[in-house]
N, C-alpha and C positions, 0 to 999 in steps of 0.2 A: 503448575501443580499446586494444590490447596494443602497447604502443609496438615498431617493426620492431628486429630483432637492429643488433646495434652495425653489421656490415659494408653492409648492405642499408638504409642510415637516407639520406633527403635529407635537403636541406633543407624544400621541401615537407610532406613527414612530420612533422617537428621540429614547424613554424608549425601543423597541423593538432592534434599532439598538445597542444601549448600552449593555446591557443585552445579547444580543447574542455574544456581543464582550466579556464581561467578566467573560462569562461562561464555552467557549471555554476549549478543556483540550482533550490531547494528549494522544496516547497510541501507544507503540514501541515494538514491535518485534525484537531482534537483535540477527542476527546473525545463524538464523533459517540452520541448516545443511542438506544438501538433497545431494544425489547423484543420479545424473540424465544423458540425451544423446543428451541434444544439443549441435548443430554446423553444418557447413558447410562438414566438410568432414565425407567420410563413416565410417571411424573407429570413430567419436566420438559417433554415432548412434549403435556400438557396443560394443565399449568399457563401454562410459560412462566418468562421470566426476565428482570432487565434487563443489559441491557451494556452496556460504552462500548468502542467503537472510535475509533482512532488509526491515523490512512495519514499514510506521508509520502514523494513521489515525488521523485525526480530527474533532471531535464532540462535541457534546455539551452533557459534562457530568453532569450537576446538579442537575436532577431530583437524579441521582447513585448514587451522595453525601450527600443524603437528605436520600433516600430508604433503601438504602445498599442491593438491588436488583440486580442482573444478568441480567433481561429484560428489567433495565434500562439503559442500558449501552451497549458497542461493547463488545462482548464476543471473548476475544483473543484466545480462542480452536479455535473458525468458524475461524477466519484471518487466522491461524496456515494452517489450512482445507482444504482452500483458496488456500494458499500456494502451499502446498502438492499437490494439486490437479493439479492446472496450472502447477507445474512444473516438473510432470510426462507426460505431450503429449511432446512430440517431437516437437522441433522449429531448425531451420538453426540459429539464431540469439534473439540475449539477448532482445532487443527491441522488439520483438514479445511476448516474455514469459513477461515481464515485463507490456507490453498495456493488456493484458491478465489478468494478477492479477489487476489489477487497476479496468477494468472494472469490472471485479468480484463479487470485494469488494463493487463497486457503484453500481449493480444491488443485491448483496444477502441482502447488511444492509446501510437500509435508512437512519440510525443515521448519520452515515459519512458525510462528509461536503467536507473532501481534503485525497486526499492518494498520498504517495512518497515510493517509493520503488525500491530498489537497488537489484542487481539481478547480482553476482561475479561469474565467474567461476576461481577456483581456479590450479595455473601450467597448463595456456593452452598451446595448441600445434602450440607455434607460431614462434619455432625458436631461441627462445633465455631466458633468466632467468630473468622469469616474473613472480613473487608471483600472480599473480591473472589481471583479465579485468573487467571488470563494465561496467553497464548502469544504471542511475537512470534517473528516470521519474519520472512527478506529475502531479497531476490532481485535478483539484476544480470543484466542482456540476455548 
C-alpha cells in the first residue's frame, strides 16, 4: 500500500498501514532442483540441463499464526507446482522462464504481495569453467 499524502491520512489509514507492515512474513523455497531444456542452442533443447531455483514470496501471514490453517497462508506445494510447471516449457533464456514464474505466482495466489526468484543453470555451455549463471528478478503487486 502507498501510504495516503500527508493531508488525506486518518487515523484508520495510519493503523492499516502499520499493521500491514508488521505482519509481513516471508516464505523461501531454496534450491528447488529440476532438470530442464532451455537455452539458445539446439543441443540444449536436447540434451537438457540441471538447475536450481530459488522463490521467495511475500505475504501477509497472520491470520496462519492465529489458525494454524493451510488456506491461511501460501501453500509452498502450489509454489513448488509453480515451479515445476514454468520450468518444463522451453525458453531460449533464463529471464523469460523466470517473468513466467513470477507472474504465476501473482496470478494463481492472491495472498502474495512481492515474489523474487532466482532461476541457475548449473555447468552451462559457455566456454569455459563456470559453476552455474543466474537471473533473479522481483516483482511487487
Amino acid at each position: 500500500m502507498v501510504y495516503p499524502e500527508r493531508s488525506r491520512r486518518t487515523q484508520t489509514d495510519f493503523v492499516y498501514y502499520i499493521c500491514q507492515k508488521l505482519f509481513m512474513g516471508t516464505i523461501r523455497l531454496k534450491n528447488i532442483k529440476i532438470y530442464a531444456f532451455h537455452g539458445c542452442l539446439v543441443e540444449e533443447g536436447q540434451i537438457g540441463s540441471d538447475y536450481l531455483v530459488n522463490l521467495t514470496v511475500k505475504a501477509d501471514l497472520s491470520k496462519a499464526s492465529k489458525t494454524d490453517e493451510l488456506a491461511d497462508t501460501v501453500d509452498y506445494v502450489m509454489l513448488q507446482n509453480i515451479v515445476r510447471e514454468e520450468m518444463s516449457i522451453r525458453a531460449k533464456l533464463l529471464e523469460h522462464v523466470a517473468k513466467r514464474i513470477i507472474d504465476s505466482v501473482l496470478i494463481k495466489l492472491e495472498m502474495v504481495n512481492t515474489v523474487k526468484v532466482t532461476v541457475a543453470k548449473q555447468n552451462p555451455p559457455i566456454g569455459g569453467d563456470v559453476a552455474e549463471v543466474s537471473v533473479t528478478m522481483k516483482k511487487k503487486r
